[in-house]
Each structure stands twice: as structure tokens, then as C-alpha cells.
SEGU-464459 format. One line per 2 residues: number of its first residue (from 1); for each residue x, y, z of N, C-alpha, C. Coordinates in nm, 2 decimals, padded with zeros to 4 digits. Layout:
N
NUM) X Y Z X Y Z X Y Z  ...
//
This chain:
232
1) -02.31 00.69 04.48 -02.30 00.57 04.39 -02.17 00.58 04.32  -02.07 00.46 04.34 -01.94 00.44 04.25 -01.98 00.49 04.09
3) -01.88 00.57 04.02 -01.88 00.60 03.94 -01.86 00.41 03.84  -01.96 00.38 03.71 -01.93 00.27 03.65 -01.78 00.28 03.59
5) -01.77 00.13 03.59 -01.65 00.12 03.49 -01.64 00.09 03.38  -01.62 00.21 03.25 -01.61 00.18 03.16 -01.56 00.04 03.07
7) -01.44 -00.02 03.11 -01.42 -00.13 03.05 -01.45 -00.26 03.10  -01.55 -00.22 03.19 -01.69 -00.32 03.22 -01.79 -00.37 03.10
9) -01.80 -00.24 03.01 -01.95 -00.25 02.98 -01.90 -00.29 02.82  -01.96 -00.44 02.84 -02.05 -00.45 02.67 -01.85 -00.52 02.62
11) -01.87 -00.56 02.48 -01.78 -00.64 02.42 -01.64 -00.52 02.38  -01.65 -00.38 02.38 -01.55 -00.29 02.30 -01.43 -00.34 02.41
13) -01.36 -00.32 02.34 -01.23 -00.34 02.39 -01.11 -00.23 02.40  -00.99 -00.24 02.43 -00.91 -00.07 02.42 -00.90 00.04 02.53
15) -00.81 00.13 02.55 -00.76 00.17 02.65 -00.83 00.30 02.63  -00.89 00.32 02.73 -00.96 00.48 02.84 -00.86 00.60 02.78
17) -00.94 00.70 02.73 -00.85 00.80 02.68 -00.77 00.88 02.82  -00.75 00.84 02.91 -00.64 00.88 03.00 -00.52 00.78 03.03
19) -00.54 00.66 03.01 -00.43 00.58 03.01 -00.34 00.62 02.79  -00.44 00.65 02.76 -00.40 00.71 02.62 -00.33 00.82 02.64
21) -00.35 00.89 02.68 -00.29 01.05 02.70 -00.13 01.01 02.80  -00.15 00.92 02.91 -00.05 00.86 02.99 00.09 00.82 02.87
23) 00.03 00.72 02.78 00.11 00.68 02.71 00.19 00.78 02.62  00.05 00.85 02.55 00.16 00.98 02.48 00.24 01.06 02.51
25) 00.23 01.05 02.64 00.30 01.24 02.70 00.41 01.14 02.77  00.44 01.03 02.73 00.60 01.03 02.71 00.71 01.03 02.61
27) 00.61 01.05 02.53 00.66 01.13 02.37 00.65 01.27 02.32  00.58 01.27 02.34 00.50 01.41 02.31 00.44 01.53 02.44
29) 00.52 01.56 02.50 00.52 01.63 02.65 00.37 01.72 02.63  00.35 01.78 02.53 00.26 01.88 02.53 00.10 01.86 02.52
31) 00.12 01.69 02.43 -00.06 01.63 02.43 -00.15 01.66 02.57  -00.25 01.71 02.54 -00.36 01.71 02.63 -00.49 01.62 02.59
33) -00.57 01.61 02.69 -00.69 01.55 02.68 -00.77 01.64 02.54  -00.80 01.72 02.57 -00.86 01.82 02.47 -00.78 01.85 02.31
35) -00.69 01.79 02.34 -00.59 01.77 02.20 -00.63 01.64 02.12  -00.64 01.53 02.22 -00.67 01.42 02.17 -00.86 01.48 02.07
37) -00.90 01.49 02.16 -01.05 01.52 02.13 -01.10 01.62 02.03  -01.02 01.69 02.00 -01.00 01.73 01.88 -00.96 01.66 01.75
39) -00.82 01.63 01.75 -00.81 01.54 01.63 -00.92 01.44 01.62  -01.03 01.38 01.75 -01.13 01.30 01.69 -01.22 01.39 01.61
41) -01.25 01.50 01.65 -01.33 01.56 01.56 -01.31 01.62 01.46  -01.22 01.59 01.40 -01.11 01.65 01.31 -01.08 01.50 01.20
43) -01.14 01.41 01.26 -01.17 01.28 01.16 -01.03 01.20 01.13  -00.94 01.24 01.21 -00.79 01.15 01.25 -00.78 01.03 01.32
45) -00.88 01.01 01.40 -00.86 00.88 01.49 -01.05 00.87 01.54  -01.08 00.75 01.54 -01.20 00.71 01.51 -01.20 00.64 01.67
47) -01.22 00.63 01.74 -01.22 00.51 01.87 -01.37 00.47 01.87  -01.36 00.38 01.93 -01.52 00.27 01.96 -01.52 00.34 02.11
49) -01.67 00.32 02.12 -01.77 00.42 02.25 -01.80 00.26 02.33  -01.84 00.28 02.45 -01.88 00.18 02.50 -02.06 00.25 02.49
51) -02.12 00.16 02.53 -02.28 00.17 02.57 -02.30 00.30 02.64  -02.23 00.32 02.71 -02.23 00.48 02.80 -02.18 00.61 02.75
53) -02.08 00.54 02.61 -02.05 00.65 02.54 -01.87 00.70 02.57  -01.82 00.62 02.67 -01.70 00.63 02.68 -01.58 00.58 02.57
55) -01.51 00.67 02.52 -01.37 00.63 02.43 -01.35 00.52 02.45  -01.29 00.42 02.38 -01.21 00.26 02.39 -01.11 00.29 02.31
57) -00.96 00.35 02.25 -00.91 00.32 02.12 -00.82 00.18 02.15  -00.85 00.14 02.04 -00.76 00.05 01.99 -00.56 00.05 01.99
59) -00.53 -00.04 01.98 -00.38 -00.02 01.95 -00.35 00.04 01.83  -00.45 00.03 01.72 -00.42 00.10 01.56 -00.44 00.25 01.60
61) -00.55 00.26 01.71 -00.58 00.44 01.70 -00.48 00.48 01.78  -00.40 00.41 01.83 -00.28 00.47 01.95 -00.19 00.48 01.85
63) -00.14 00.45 01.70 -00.03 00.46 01.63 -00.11 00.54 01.54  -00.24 00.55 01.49 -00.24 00.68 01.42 -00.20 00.81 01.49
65) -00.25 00.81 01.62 -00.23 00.95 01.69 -00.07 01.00 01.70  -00.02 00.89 01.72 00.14 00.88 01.71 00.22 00.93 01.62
67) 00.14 00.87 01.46 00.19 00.94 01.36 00.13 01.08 01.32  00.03 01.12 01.39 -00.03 01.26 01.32 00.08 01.37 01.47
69) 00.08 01.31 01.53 00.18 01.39 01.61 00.31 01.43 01.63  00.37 01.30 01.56 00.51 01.32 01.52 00.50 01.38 01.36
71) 00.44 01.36 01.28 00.36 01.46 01.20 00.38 01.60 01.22  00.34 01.64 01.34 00.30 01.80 01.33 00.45 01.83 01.41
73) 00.51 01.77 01.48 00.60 01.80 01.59 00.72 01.83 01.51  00.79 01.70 01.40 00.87 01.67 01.34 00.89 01.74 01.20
75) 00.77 01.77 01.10 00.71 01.81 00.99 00.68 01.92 00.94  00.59 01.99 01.12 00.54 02.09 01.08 00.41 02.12 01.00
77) 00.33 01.97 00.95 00.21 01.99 00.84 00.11 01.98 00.90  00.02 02.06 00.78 -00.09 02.10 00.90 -00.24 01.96 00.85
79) -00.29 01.97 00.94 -00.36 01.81 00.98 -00.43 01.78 00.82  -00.50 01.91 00.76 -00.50 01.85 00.61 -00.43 01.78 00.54
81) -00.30 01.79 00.54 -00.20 01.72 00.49 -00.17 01.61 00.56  -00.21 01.58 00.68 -00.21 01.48 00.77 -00.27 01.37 00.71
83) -00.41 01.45 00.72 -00.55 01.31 00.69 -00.52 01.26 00.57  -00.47 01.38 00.50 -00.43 01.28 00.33 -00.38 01.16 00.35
85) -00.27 01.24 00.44 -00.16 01.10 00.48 -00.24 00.98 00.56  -00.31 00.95 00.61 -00.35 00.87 00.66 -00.50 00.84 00.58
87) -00.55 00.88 00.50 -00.61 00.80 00.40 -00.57 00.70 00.34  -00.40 00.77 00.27 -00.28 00.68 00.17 -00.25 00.54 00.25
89) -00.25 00.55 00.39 -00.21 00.45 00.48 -00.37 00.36 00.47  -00.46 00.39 00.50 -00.58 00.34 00.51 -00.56 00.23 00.36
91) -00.53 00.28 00.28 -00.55 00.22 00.08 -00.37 00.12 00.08  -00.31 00.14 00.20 -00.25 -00.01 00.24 -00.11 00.05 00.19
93) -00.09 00.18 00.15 00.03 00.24 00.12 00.11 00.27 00.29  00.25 00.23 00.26 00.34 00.22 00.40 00.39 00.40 00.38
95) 00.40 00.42 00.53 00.43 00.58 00.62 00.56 00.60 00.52  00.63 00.66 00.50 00.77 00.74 00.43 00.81 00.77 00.60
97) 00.97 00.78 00.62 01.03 00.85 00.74 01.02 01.02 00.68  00.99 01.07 00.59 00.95 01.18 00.54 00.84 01.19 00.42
99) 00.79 01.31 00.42 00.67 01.29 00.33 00.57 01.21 00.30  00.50 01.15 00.19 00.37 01.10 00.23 00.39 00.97 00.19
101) 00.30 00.85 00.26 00.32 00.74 00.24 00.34 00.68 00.08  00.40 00.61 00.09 00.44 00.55 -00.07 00.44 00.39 -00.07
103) 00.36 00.38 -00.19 00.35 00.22 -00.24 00.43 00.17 -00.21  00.47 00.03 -00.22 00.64 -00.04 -00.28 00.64 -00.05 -00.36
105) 00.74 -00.08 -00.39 00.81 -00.08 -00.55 00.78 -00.18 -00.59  00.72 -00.28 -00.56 00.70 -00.44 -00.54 00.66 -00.52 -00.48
107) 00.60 -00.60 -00.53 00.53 -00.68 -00.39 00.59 -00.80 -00.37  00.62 -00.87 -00.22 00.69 -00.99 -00.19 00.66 -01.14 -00.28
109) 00.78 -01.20 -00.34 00.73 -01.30 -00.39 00.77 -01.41 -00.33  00.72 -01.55 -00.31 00.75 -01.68 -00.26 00.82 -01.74 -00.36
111) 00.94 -01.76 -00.31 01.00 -01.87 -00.45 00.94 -01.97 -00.43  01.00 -02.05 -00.55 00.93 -02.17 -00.59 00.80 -02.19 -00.60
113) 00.72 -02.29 -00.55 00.62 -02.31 -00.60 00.49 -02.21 -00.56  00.40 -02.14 -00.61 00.32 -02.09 -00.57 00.25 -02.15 -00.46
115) 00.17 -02.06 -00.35 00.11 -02.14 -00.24 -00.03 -02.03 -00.23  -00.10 -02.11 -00.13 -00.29 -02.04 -00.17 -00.26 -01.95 -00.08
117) -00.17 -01.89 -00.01 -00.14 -01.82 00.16 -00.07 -01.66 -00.03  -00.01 -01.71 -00.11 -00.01 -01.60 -00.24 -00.11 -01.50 -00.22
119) -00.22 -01.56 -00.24 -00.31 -01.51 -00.34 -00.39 -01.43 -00.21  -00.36 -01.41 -00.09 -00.41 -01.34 00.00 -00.31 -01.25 00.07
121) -00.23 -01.22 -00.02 -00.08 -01.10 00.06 -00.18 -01.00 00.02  -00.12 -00.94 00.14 -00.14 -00.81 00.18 -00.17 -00.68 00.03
123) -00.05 -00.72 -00.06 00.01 -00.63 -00.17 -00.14 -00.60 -00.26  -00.25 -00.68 -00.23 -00.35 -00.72 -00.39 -00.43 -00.61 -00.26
125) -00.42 -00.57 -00.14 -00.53 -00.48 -00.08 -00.50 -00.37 -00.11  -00.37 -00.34 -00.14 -00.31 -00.19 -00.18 -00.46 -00.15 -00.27
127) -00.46 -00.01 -00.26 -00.57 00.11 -00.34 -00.48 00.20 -00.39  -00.43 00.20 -00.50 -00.35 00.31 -00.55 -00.41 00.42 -00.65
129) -00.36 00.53 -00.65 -00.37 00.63 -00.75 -00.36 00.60 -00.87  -00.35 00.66 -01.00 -00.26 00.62 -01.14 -00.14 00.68 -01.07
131) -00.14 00.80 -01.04 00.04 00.86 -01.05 00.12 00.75 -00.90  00.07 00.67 -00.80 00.12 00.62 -00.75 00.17 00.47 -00.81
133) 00.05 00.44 -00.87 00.08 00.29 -00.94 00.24 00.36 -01.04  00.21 00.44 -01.11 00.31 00.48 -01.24 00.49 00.47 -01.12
135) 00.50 00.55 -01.00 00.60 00.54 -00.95 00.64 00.45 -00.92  00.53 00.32 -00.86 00.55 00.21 -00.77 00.65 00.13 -00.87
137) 00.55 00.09 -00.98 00.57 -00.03 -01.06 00.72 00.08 -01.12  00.71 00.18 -01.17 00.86 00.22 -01.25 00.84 00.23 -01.39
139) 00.66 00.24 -01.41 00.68 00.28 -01.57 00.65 00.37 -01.64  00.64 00.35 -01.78 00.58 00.51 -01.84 00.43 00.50 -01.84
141) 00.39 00.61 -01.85 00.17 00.63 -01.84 00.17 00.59 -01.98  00.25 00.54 -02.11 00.23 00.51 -02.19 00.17 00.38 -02.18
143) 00.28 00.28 -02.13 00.27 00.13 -02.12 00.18 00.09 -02.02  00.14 00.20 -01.94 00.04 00.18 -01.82 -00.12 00.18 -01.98
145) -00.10 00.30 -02.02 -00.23 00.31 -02.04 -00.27 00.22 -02.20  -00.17 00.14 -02.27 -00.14 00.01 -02.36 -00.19 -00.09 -02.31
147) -00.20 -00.12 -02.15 -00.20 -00.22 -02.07 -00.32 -00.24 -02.07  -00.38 -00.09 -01.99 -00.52 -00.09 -01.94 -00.63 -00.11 -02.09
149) -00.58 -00.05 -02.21 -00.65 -00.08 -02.32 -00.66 -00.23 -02.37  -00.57 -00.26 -02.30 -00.59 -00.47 -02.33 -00.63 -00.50 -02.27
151) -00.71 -00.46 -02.16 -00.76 -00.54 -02.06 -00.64 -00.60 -01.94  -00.52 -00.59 -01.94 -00.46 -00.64 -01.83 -00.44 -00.62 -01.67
153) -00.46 -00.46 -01.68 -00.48 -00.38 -01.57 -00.65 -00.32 -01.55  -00.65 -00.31 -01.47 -00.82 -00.26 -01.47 -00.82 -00.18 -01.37
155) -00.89 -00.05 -01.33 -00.91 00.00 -01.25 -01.04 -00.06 -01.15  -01.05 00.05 -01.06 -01.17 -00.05 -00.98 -01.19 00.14 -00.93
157) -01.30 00.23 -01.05 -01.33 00.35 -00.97 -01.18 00.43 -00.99  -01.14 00.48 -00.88 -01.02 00.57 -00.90 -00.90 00.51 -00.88
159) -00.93 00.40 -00.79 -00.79 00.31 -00.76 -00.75 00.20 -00.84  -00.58 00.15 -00.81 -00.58 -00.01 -00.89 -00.50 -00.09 -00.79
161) -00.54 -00.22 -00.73 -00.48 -00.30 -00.66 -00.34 -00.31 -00.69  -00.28 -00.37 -00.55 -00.14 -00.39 -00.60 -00.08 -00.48 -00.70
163) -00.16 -00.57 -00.73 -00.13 -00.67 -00.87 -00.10 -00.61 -00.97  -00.18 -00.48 -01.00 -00.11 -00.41 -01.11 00.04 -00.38 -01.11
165) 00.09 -00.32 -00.98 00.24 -00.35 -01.05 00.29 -00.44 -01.05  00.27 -00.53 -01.03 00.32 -00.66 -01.06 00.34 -00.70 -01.23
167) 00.21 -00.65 -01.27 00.14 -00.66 -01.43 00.27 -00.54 -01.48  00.23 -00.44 -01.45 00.28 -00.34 -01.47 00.48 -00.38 -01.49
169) 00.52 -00.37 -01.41 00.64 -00.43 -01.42 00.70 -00.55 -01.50  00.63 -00.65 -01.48 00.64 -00.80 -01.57 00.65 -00.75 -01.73
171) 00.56 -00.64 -01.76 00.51 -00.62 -01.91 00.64 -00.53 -01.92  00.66 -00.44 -01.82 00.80 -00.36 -01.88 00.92 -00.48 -01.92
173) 00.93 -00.56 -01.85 01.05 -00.64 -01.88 01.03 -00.74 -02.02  00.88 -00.76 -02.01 00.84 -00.82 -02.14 00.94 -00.78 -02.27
175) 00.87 -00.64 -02.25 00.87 -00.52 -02.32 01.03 -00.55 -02.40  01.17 -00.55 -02.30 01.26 -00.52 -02.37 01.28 -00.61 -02.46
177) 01.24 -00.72 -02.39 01.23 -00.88 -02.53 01.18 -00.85 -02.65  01.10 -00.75 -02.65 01.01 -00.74 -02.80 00.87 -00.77 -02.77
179) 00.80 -00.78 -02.68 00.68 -00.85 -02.66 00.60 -00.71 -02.56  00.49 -00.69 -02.65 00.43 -00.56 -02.65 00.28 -00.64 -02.55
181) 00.21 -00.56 -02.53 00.12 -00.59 -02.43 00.01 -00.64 -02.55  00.00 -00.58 -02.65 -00.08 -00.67 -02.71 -00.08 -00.76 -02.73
183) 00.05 -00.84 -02.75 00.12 -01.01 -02.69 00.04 -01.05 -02.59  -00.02 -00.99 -02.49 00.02 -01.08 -02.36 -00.17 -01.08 -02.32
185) -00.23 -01.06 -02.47 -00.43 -01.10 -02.42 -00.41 -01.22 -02.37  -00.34 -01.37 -02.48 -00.37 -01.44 -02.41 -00.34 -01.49 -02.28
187) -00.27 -01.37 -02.23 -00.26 -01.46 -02.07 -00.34 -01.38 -02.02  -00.43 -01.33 -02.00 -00.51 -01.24 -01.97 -00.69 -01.32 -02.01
189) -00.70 -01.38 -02.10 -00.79 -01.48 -02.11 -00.81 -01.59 -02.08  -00.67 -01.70 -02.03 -00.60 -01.77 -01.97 -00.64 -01.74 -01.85
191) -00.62 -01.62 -01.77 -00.68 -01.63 -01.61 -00.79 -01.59 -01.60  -00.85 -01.55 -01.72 -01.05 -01.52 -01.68 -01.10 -01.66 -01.72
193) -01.02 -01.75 -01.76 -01.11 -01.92 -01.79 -01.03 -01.96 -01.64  -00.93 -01.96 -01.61 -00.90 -02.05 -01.50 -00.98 -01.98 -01.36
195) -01.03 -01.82 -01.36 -01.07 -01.78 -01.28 -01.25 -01.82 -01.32  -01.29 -01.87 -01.38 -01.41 -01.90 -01.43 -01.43 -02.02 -01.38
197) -01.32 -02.11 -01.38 -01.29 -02.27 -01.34 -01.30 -02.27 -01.20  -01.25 -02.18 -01.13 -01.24 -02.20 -00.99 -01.38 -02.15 -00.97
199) -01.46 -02.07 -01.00 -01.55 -02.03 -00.94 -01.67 -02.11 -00.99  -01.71 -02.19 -01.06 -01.76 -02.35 -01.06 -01.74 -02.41 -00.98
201) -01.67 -02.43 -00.87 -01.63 -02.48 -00.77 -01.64 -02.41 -00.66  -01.59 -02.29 -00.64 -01.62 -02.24 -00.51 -01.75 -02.14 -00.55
203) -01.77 -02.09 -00.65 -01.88 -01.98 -00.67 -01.81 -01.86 -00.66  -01.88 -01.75 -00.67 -01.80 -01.59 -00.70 -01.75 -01.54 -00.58
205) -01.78 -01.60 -00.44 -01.72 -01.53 -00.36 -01.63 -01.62 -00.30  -01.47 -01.50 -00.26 -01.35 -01.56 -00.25 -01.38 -01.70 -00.06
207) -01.35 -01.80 -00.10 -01.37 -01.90 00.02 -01.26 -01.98 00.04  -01.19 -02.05 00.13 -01.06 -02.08 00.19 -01.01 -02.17 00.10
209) -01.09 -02.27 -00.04 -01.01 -02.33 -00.10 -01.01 -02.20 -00.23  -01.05 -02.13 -00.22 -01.03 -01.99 -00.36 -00.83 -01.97 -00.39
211) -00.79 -01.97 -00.28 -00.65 -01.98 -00.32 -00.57 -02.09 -00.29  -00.66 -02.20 -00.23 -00.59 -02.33 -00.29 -00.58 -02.38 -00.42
213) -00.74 -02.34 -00.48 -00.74 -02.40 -00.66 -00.63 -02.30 -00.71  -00.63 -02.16 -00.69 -00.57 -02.05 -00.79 -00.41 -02.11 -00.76
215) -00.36 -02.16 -00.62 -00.21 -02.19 -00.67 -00.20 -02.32 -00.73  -00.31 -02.39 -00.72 -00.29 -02.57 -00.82 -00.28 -02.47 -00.95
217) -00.37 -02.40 -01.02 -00.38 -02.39 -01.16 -00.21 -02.32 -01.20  -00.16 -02.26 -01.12 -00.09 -02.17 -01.13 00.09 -02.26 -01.16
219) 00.03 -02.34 -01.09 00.13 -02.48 -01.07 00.08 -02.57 -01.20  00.02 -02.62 -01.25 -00.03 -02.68 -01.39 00.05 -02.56 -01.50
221) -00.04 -02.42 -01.49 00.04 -02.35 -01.62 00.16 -02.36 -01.65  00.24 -02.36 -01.50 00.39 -02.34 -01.48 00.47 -02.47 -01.56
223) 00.39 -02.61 -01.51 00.43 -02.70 -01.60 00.41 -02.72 -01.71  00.31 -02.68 -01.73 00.29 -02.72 -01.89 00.35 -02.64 -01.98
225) 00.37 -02.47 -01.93 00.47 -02.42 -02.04 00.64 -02.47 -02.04  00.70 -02.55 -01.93 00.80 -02.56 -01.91 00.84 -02.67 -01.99
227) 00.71 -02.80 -01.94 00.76 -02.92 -02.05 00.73 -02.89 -02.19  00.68 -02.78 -02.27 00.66 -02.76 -02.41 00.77 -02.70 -02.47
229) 00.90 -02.62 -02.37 00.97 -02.55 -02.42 01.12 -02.67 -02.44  01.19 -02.61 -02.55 01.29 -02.70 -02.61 01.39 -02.76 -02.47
231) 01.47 -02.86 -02.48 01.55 -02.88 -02.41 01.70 -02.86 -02.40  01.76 -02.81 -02.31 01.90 -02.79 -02.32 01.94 -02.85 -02.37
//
């Protein structure tokens, strides 16, 4: 009886861990089958099984293995220090060409008018540390922990989304003006009524007009502080 074929069976998708091994060992001369099969049991690279139990990885698990290999080849670190590193990558922090992945320093902004395609960048999925948020954003754990006492920053458990340096940052530049975080509740109460307003409308969970309303309101505040302020 013909042996089945794996990427026959059932909806998993992703390449046969010998077309995987095919691909690496033009990088990495020394990968074996039993190399791969380790690092999965070693909790580095996760692949989907078909029904029969055969490997599928994905294209994501073909670039972790890439990186835990160039990792060990290039680095020398041993796979504990690996998985850290690829936890940091999992919480949305980008690889370093050395050492361990790091935040940005900032997250991309759209000039001009805010748009609802904002409020769903990538940057707000970041999971950060405190000591990563502190390097990202560029400030002191003073003004960090000033912030968090006003309610502006919030943790979520041990991490803080990328919005915080955003907050983080904006408040340092505040800062040199004279305008202390204790200044800045009201904008901080300001987005729990306009975030209170949208969700009368769409309800608590985020839905495809959730960052339509958040860039209209965001476009109203924009104007209304602009026409209150004096004129040239």
C-alpha cells in the first residue's frame, strides 16, 4: 500500500520537515533532521501536525529556526538565551543584528489627519518590560512611574503596550515646557469619555467602525483645540 500523503490530509498547510531541512542546509551545512526535532522539543519552533501526526511548518516556523540557528552559529548562545529571545520577538519586539530583540524607539506616525487603519498599527501589540519601555520611549523610571501614578500609562500584568511610549515620550517633551504629568489628567479623562462614547455605539469589543469613530473624535479634538487657540 502507497505510503499516504501528508499534505493531502485535512486543512494544515506548510512544508514536510524534509523539504524544511532541504531549505536550511543551504545555510546552515550541518542541520539535520534530528536537530530540527529537538529544537521542537526544546519549545523553539511549534509546527501544526496533520491528522496522522505529520509536521506542517509554516513560513513563520521556517524564520524562527533560521534565527535560532544563526543564533547559535553566529553568537554562540545557548538555546536558553535563545527562547528568551524569541519570546521578546513573540511580545512584537524586532530581532537586533546583535543581541536581544529591542523595542523601537517609536512608533510610526501618519501625518496629517489621523486615519481608523492608526488605531490598529502593529506598535499598540508591542508587550513590553518596564526596563524595555524605559529604553524604548528614552526616559527616566521617575517620569515613567509620575505617569503611571496619574493614570496615563497602565500596565496590563507585567507588560505595557506600545502606546506607552508614545505617552511616555509626548510627556517628556511636555515636560520641558513646564507641564508635569499631573497637567495632563485631563487628557486622560478626555479619552475614557470619548472611549466611553465609542463604545455606546459599537459596545466593548473592538469592531471595524472602533477605529473609524476613534480617528473622527481624534479629528474633532484636533479642531477644536486649534480654533480656541489665539491667532497669528
Amino acid at each position: 500500500m502507497a505510503k499516504p500523503d501528508p499534505s493531502a490530509e485535512g486543512p494544515v498547510g506548510g512544508r514536510g520537515i524534509g523539504e524544511v531541512l532541504q531549505l536550511l542546509q543551504a545555510e546552515f551545512a550541518d542541520v539535520t533532521i534530528s536537530k530540527i526535532r529537538f529544537l521542537e522539543a526544546e519549545g523553539l519552533v511549534t509546527p501544526a501536525r496533520t491528522a496522522s501526526g505529520y509536521r506542517k511548518f509554516s513560513a513563520a516556523d521556517l524564520d524562527r529556526l533560521r534565527y535560532v540557528l544563526t543564533a547559535q552559529r553566529d553568537q554562540y548562545l545557548p538555546l536558553k538565551v535563545i527562547k528568551e529571545h524569541l519570546g521578546a520577538i513573540d511580545r512584537g519586539l524586532r530581532p537586533a543584528a546583535a543581541g536581544p530583540p529591542v523595542a523601537p524607539s517609536s512608533l510610526p506616525q501618519t501625518p496629517g489627519q489621523p486615519v481608523a487603519e492608526d488605531f490598529d498599527a502593529a506598535g499598540t501589540e508591542l508587550r513590553l518590560t518596564r526596563d524595555e519601555l524605559l529604553r524604548a520611549a528614552g526616559v527616566s523610571s521617575e517620569l515613567l512611574g509620575e505617569l503611571e501614578g496619574h493614570g496615563l500609562v497602565v500596565a496590563s500584568g507585567n507588560h505595557y503596550g506600545g502606546d506607552a511610549i508614545v505617552v511616555a515620550q509626548v510627556a517628556a517633551e511636555l515636560a520641558s515646557y513646564g507641564i508635569e504629568p499631573r497637567h495632563l489628567r485631563a487628557f486622560r479623562t478626555a479619552a475614557d469619555r470619548e472611549v466611553g462614547l465609542i463604545e455606546q455605539v459599537t459596545g466593548p469589543r473592538r469592531t471595524e467602525q472602533t477605529g473609524e469613530l476613534a480617528a473622527l473624535t481624534v479629528r474633532l479634538h484636533t479642531a477644536l483645540v486649534r480654533s480656541r487657540l489665539p491667532r497669528p
